[in-house]
C-alpha positions in Angstrom: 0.0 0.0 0.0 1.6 3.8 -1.2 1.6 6.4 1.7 -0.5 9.3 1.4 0.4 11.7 -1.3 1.8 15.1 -0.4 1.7 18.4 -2.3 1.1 21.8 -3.6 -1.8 20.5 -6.0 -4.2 20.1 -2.8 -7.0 19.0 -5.0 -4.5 16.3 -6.6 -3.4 15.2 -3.8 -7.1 14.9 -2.0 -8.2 12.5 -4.7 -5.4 10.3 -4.5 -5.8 9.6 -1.0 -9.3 9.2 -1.6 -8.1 6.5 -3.9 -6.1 4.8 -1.1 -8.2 5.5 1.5 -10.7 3.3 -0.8 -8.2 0.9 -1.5 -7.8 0.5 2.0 -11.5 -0.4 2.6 -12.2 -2.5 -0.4 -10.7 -5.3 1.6 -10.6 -4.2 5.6 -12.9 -3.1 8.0 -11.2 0.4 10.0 -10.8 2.8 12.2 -10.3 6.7 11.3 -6.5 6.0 13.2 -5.5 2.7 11.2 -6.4 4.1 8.3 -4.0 7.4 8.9 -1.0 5.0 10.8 -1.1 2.9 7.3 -1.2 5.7 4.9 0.8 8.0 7.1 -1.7 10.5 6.4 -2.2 13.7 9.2 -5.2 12.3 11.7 -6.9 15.9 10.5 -6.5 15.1 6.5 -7.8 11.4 7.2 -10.9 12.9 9.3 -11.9 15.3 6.5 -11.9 12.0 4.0 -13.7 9.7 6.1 -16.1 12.4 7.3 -17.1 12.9 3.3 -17.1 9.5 3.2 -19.7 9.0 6.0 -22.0 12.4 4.8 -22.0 10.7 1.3 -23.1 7.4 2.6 -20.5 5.6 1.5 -19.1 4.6 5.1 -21.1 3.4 7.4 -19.9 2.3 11.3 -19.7 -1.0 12.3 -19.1 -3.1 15.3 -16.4 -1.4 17.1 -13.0 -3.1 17.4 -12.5 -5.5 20.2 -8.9 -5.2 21.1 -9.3 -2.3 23.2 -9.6 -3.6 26.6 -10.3 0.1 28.4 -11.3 3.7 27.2 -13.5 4.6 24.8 -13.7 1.8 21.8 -12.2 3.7 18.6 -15.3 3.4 15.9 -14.9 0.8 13.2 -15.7 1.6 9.6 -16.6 -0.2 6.8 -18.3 0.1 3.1 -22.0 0.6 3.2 -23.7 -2.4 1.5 -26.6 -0.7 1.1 -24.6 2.7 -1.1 -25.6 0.5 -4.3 -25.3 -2.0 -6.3 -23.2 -3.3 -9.1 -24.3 -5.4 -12.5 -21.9 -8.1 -14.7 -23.2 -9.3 -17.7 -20.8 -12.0 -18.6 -21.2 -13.6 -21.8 -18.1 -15.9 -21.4 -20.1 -17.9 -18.1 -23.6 -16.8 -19.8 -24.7 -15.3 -17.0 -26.0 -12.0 -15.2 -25.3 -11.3 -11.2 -25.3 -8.5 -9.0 -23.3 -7.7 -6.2 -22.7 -5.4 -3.1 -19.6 -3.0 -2.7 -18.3 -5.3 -0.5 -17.7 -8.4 -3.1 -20.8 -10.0 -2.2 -22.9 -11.6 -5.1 -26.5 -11.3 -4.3 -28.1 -12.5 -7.2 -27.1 -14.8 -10.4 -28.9 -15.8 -13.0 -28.0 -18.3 -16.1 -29.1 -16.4 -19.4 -29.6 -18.3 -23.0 -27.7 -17.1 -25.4 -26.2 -18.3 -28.6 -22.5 -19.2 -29.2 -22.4 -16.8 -31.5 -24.0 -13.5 -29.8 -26.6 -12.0 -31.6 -28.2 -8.3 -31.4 -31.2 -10.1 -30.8 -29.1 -11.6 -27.5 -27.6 -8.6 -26.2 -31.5 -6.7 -26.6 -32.7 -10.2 -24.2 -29.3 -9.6 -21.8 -30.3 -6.3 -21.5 -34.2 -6.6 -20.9 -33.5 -9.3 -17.9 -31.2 -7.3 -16.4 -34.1 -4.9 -16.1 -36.2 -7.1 -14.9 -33.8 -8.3 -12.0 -32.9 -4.6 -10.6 -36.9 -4.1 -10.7 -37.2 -6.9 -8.2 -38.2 -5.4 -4.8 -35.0 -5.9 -3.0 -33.1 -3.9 -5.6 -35.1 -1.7 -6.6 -34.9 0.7 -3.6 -30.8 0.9 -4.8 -29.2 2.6 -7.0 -27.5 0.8 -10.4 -23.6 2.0 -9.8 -21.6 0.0 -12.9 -21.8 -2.3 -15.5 -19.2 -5.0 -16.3 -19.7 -6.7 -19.4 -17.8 -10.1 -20.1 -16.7 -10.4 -24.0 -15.2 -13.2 -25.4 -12.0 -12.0 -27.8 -10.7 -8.9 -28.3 -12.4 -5.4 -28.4 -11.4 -1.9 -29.6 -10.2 -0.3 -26.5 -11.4 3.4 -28.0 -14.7 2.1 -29.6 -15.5 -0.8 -27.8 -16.6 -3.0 -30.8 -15.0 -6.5 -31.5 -11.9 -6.3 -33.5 -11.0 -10.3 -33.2 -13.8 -11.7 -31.8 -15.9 -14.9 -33.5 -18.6 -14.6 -31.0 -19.5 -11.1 -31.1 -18.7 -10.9 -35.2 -22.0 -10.4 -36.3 -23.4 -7.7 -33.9 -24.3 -4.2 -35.1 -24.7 -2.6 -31.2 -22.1 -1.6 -29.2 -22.3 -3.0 -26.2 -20.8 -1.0 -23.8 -23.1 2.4 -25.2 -26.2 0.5 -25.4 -25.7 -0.7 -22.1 -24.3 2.6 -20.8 -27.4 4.7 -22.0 -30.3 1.9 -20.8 -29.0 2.3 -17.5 -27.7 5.3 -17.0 -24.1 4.3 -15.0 -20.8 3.6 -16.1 -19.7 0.8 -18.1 -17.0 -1.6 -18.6 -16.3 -3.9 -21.1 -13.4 -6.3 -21.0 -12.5 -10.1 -21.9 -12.6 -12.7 -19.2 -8.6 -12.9 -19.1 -8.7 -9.1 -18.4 -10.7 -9.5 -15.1 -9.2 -12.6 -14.2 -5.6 -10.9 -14.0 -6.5 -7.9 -12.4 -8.5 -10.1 -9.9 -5.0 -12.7 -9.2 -3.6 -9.0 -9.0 -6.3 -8.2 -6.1 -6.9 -11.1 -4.1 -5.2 -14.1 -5.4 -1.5 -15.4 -6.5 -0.1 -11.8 -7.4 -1.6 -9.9 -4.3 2.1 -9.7 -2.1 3.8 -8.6 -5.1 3.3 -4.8 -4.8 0.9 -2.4 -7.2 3.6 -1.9 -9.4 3.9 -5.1 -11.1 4.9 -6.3 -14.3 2.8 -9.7 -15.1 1.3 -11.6 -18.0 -2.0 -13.8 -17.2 -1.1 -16.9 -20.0 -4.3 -19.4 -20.9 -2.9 -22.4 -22.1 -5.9 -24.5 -23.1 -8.6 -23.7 -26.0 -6.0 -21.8 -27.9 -3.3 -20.0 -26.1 -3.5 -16.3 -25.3 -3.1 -13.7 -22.4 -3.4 -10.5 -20.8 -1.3 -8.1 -19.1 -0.1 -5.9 -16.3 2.5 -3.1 -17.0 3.8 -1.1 -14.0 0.2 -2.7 -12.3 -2.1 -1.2 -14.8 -4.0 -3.5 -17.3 -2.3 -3.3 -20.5 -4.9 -3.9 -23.8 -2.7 -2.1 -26.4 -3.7 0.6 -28.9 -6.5 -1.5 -30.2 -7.6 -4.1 -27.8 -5.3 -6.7 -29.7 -2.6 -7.4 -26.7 -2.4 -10.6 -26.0 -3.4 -12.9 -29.3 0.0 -14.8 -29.1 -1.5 -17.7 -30.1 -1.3 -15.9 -33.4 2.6 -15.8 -33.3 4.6 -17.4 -36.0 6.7 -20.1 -35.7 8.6 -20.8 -38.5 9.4 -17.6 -40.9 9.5 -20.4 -43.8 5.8 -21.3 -43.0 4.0 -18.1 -42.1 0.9 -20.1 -41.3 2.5 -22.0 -38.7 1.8 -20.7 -35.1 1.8 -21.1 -31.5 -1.7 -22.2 -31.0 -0.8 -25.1 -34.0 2.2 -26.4 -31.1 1.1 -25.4 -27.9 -3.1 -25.9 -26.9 -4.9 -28.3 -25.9 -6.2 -28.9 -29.9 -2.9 -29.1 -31.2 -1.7 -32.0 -28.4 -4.9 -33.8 -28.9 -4.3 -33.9 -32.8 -0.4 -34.5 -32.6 -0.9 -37.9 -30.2 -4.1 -38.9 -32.4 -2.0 -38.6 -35.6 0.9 -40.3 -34.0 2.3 -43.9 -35.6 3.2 -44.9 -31.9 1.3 -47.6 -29.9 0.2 -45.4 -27.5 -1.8 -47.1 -25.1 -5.3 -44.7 -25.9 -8.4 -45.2 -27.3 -9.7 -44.4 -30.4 -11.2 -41.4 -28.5 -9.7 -40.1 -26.1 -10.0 -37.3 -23.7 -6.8 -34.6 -21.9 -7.6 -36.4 -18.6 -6.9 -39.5 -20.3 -3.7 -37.8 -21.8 -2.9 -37.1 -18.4 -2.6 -39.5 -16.4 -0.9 -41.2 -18.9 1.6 -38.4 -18.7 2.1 -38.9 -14.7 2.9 -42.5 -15.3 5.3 -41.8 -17.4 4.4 -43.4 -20.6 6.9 -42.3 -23.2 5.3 -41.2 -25.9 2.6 -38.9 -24.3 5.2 -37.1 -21.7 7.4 -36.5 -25.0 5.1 -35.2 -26.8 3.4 -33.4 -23.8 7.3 -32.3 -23.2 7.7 -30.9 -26.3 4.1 -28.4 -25.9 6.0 -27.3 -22.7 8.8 -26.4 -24.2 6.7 -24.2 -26.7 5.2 -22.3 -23.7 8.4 -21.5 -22.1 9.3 -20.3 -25.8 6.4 -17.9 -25.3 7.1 -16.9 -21.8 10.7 -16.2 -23.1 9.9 -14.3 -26.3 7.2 -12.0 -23.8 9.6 -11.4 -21.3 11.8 -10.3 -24.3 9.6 -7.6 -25.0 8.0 -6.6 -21.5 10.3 -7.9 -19.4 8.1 -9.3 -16.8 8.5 -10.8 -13.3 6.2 -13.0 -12.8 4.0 -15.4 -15.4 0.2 -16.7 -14.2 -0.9 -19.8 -15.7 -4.3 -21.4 -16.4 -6.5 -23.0 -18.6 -6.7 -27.0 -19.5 -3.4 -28.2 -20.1 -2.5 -27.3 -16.3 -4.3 -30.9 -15.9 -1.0 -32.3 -16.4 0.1 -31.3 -13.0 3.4 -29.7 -11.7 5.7 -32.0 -13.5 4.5 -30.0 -16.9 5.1 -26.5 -15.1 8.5 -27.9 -13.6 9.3 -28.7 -17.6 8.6 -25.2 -18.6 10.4 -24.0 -15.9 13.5 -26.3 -16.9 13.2 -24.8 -20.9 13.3 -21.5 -19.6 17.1 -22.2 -18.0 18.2 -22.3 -21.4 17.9 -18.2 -21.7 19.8 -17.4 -18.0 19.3 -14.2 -18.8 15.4 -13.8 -18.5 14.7 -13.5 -15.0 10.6 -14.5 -13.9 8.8 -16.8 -12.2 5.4 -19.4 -13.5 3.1 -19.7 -11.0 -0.4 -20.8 -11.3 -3.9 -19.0 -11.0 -5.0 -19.2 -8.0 -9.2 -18.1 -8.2 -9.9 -20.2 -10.8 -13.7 -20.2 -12.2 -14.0 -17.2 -9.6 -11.5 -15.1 -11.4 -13.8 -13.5 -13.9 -16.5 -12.5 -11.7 -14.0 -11.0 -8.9 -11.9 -9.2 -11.8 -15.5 -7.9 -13.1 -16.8 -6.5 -9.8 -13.4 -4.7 -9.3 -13.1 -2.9 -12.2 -16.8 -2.1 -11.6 -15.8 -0.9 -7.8 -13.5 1.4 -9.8 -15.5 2.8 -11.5 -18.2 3.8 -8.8 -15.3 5.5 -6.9 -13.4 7.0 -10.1 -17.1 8.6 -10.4 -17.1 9.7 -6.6 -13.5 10.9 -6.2 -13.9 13.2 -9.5 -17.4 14.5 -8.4 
């Protein structure tokens, strides 16, 4: 956690520790004097930000602390659960929820929609989401933010689908539609860009600092990722960061990349095609692959071998570029256990000189809808803080 900011700019400075001050109780219950002792903010310049806080509704008092065994208990603050709520429309998990400001999901909802989104879809995602913040115990509270879950990449300026199958026929934009039917802020990102900034929050890269360097790698249905530079999610100038499954392999054979080496397809195909008597079915499934692979049998672990060494060819080629300290993995192909992540590990050893370390996901499934809820938390106190 950064101290409090000092400086001439008063007005600056007041919104950034607004910003930490926030940060602060996003994950902790307080008191007015823990939060100053941790942000080594003046008692007086904490007070006027928590007394805002409170007049705004915001902050509400809680059970005092316990530890104080004589004088007057110091009161105990905490976000009020009752400021608002938030909305995620998440067309990767096909479903809608809603949540408090405190992380907690109130509602979920499964919604039917096509593979292949339609207009027709997004109008139906829309109109239940309606119909669930009309229900009598929402509809005394105030929408706050919209998170919308896209699958593929979208114009970070425009917001429509620039490499995106399932979204490739729709003439809406998403996050305006949604934006003007409710009236709240909106944000629209892919399920690997919630799911790294929620590792970055409360899972595997949470001790590492805010200042992190990081890339979030799925290694399953394809093989593609999302970043952190200097702890800010990176989507590049057009939303494409992150398609490395598209890189080329072989300059001789331009059509020849990563995804064709190094997903889950791509292993399937190469042991399926393979003249070895490999002890599988005519059918067989990446479980099956798997524990294959953790007995030992020859042919899978070098062929599964050889996939790892394609992803610590990727790891190395990124850190190239970015130069970044630690690596997330997830997705499918993490069924084959730690002796595939040791591999990778052992690949990279061959470049001394790139200096990270693989670790793997630690929210799993959970990762998108904490990642969506954050950035919608942002978002309600961006729109506070610059009131």
């Amino acid at each position: 956690m950064k101290n409090a900011v000092q400086g001439k700019n008063q007005t600056l400075a007041r919104k950034e520790n607004q910003k930490l001050v926030f940060e602060l109780f996003k994950k902790h219950d307080l008191s007015a004097s823990e939060v100053s002792n941790i942000l080594k903010l003046s008692q007086s310049g904490t007070k006027k930000i928590i007394d805002d806080l409170i007049a705004k509704n915001i902050l509400t008092e809680t059970t005092p602390i316990k530890h104080f065994t004589s004088g007057r208990m110091p009161m105990t603050l905490t976000l009020n659960q009752r400021y608002g709520i938030i909305a995620c429309v998440d067309f990767f998990d096909k479903e809608i929820f809603i949540s408090d400001l405190k992380n907690n999901i109130l509602f979920s909802a499964s919604i039917e929609i096509n593979d292949k989104v339609s207009d027709a879809d997004i109008l139906r995602c829309a109109e239940i989401l309606q119909s669930i913040i009309a229900k009598p115990r929402f509809s005394r509270f105030q929408l706050l933010a919209i998170s919308i879950v896209v699958l593929g990449k979208f114009d970070t300026a425009s917001s429509q689908p620039v490499f995106s199958y399932a979204f490739s026929d729709i003439t809406i934009n998403l996050k305006t539609y949604f934006s003007q039917i409710f009236t709240c802020p909106v944000t629209l990102k892919n399920d690997l860009h919630f799911a790294i900034i929620a590792e970055q929050e409360y899972g595997c890269l949470s001790h590492l600092g805010r200042e992190i360097n990081c890339c979030y790698l799925n290694i399953g249905e394809g093989i593609t990722a999302s970043y952190l530079i200097n702890g800010k999610l990176y989507c590049g100038s057009h939303g494409l960061a992150g398609e490395i499954g598209f890189n080329i392999t072989d300059f001789e054979n331009p059509t020849s990349t990563l995804a064709d080496h190094a997903d889950r397809r791509s292993l399937l195909s190469f042991l399926h095609n393979s003249e070895e008597d490999i002890p599988l079915p005519d059918e067989f499934s990446l479980r099956e692959v798997a524990e294959l692979y953790k007995k030992d049998e020859p042919h899978v672990t070098r062929t599964v071998d050889k996939v790892a060494t394609y992803i610590a060819l990727a790891v190395k080629n990124i850190c190239d570029i970015l130069d970044c300290e630690t690596f997330v993995l997830n997705g499918s192909l993490l069924v084959f256990g730690d002796k595939f992540i040791d591999k990778i590990i052992q690949a990279l050893k061959n470049f001394p000189y790139v200096k990270t370390s693989i670790v793997k996901a630690k929210l799993g499934t959970n990762a998108t809808k904490l990642g969506a809820i954050e950035l919608a938390r942002n978002l309600v106190f961006d729109n506070i803080i610059n009131k």
